[in-house]
C-alpha positions as semicolon CSV with decimal commas, in nm:
position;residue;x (nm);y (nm);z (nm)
1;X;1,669;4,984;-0,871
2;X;1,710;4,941;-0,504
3;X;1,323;4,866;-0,436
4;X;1,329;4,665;-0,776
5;X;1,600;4,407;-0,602
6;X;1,415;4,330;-0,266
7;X;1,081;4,266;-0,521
8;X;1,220;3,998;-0,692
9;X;1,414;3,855;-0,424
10;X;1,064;3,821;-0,295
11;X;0,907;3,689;-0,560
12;X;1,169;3,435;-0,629
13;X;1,154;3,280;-0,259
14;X;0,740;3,301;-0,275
15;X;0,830;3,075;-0,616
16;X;1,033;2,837;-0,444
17;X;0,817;2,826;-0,166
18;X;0,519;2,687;-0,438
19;X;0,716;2,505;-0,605
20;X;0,814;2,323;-0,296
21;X;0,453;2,308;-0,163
22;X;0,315;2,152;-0,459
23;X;0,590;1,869;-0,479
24;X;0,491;1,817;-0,133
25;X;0,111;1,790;-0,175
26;X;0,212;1,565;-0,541
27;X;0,400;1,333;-0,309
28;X;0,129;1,271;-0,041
29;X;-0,134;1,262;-0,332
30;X;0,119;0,982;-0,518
31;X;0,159;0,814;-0,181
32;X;-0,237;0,802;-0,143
33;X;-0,250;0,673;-0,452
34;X;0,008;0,376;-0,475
35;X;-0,122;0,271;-0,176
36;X;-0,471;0,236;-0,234
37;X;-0,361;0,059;-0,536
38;X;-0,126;-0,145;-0,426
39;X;-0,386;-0,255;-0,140
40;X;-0,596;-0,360;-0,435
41;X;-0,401;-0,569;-0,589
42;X;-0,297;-0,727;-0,277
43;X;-0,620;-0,801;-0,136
44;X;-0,712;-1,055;-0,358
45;X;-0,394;-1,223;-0,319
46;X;-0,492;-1,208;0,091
47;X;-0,847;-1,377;0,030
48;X;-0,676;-1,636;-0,191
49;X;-0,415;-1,715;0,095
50;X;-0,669;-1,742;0,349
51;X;-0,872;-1,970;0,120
52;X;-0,600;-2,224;0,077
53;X;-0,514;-2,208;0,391
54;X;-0,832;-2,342;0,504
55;X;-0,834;-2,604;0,222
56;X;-0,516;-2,677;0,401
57;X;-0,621;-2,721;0,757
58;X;-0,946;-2,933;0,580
59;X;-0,715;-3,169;0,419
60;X;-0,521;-3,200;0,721
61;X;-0,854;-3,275;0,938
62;X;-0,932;-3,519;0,604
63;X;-0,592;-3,743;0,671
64;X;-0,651;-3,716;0,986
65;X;-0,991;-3,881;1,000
66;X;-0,849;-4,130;0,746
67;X;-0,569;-4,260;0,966
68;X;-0,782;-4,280;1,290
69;X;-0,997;-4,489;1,038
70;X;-0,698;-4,746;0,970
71;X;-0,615;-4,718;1,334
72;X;-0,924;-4,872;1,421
73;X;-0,877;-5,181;1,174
């Protein structure tokens, strides 16, 4: 009995030491994950930003030429 104790002391620490290691490596695999996805998803939100953004400064260059227009008049 006295070796038996030490032996599953043992084997109960090497079982919370894998249990611990693989919600570790699920967490940095999850974070991986829901990042890459979430960098989808936002990417086309960036590009569509960007885009109206442009249209923007294009519309503002568009009054612009307009009022020099009726400036001139």
């Amino acid at each position: 009995m006295s070796r038996l104790c030490p032996a599953i002391d043992i084997f109960d620490a090497n079982r919370r030491a894998r249990v611990q290691a693989e919600q570790n490596a699920g967490q940095v695999w999850q974070d991986t994950v829901l990042r890459r996805l979430t960098d989808r998803k936002l990417q086309p939100l960036a590009d569509e930003e960007r885009r109206f953004l442009q249209a923007l400064v294009a519309y503002d260059v568009a009054i612009d030429c307009v009022l020099h227009e009726l400036t001139n008049y």
